[in-house]
C-alpha positions as CSV (number, residue, x, y, z in Angstrom):
1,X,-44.7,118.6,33.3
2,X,-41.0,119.2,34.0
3,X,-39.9,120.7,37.6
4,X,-38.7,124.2,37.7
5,X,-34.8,124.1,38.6
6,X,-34.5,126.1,41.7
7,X,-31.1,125.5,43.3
8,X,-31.5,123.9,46.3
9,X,-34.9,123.3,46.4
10,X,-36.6,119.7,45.4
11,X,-39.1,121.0,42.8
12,X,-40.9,117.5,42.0
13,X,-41.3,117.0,45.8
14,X,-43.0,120.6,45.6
15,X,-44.8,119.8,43.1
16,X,-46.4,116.8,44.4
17,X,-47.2,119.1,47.8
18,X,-49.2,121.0,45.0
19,X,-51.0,117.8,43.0
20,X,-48.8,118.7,40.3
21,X,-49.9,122.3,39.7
22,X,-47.5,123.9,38.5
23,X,-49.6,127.7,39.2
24,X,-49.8,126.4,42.8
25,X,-46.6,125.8,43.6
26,X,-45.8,129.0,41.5
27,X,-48.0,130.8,44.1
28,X,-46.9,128.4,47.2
29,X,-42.8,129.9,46.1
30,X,-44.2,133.5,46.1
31,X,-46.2,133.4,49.3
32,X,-42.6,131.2,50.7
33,X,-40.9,134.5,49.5
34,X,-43.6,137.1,50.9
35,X,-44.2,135.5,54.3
36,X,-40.5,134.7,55.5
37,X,-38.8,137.7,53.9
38,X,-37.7,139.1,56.9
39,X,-37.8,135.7,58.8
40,X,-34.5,136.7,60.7
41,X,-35.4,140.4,61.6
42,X,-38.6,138.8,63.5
43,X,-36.9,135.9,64.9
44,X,-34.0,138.0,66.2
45,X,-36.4,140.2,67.6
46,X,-38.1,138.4,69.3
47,X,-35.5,135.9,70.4
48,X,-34.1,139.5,71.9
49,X,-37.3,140.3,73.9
50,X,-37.3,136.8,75.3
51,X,-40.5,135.7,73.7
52,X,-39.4,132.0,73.6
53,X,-43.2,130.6,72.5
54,X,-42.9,132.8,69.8
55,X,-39.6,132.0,68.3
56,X,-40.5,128.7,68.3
57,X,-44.1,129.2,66.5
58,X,-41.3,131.2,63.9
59,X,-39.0,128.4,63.6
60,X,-42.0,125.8,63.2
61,X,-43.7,127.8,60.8
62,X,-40.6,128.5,58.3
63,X,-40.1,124.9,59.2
64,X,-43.1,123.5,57.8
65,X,-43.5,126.4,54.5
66,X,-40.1,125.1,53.3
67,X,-41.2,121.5,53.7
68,X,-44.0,122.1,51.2
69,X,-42.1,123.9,48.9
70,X,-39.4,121.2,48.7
71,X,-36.5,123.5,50.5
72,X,-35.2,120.6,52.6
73,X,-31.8,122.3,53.7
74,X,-34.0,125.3,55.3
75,X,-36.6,122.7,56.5
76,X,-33.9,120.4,58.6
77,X,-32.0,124.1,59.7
78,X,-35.4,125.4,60.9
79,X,-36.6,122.1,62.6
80,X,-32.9,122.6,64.4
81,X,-33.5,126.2,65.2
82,X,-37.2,125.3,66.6
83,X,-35.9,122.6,68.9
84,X,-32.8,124.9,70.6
85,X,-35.9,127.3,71.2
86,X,-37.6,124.6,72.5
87,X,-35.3,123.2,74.7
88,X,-34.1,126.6,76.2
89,X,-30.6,126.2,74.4
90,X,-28.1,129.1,75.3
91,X,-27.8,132.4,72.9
92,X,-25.1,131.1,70.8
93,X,-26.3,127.6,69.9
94,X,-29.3,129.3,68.8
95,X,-27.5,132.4,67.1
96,X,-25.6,129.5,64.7
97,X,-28.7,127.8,63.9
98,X,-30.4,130.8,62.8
99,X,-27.3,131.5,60.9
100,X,-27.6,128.4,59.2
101,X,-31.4,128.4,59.0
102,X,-31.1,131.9,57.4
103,X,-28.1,130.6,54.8
């Protein structure tokens, strides 16, 4: 079975999160898209209305869905944007790691 080429995500790590089933990771990619679509507009959001334990469950979740699907740039941005949330990091620190996480 040959990986799908995906810029910037590691499809054989994917893969291998899906025992090499290629329909799961097709579905694990599609439920990535659906359930962080508007990541930003909900983290923002919140991260407005002070809701730090939920930016952080936000951050951890994108954190961990990107790690299965083999997106390592969004799962080492998000892991950053969880721990500012964590550690009560000021508004801008937080602003360019969402910018980042988000890019």
């Amino acid at each position: 079975m040959s990986p799908m080429d995906l810029p910037g995500i590691d499809t054989h790590a994917g893969l291998q999160v899906a025992a090499m089933d290629a329909r799961l990771y097709r579905k694990l990619l599609a439920m990535f898209v659906e359930d962080h679509a508007d990541f930003a507009d909900q983290f923002s959001e919140s991260s407005a209305a002070g809701r730090q334990e939920e930016t952080v469950r936000l951050a951890h979740t994108l954190k961990g869905t990107s790690g299965n699907i083999g997106a390592s740039g969004v799962r080492a941005a998000a892991e950053k944007l969880e721990t500012l949330c964590a550690n009560n990091a000021d508004a801008a620190a937080i602003a360019a790691a969402l910018a980042d996480t988000v890019q």
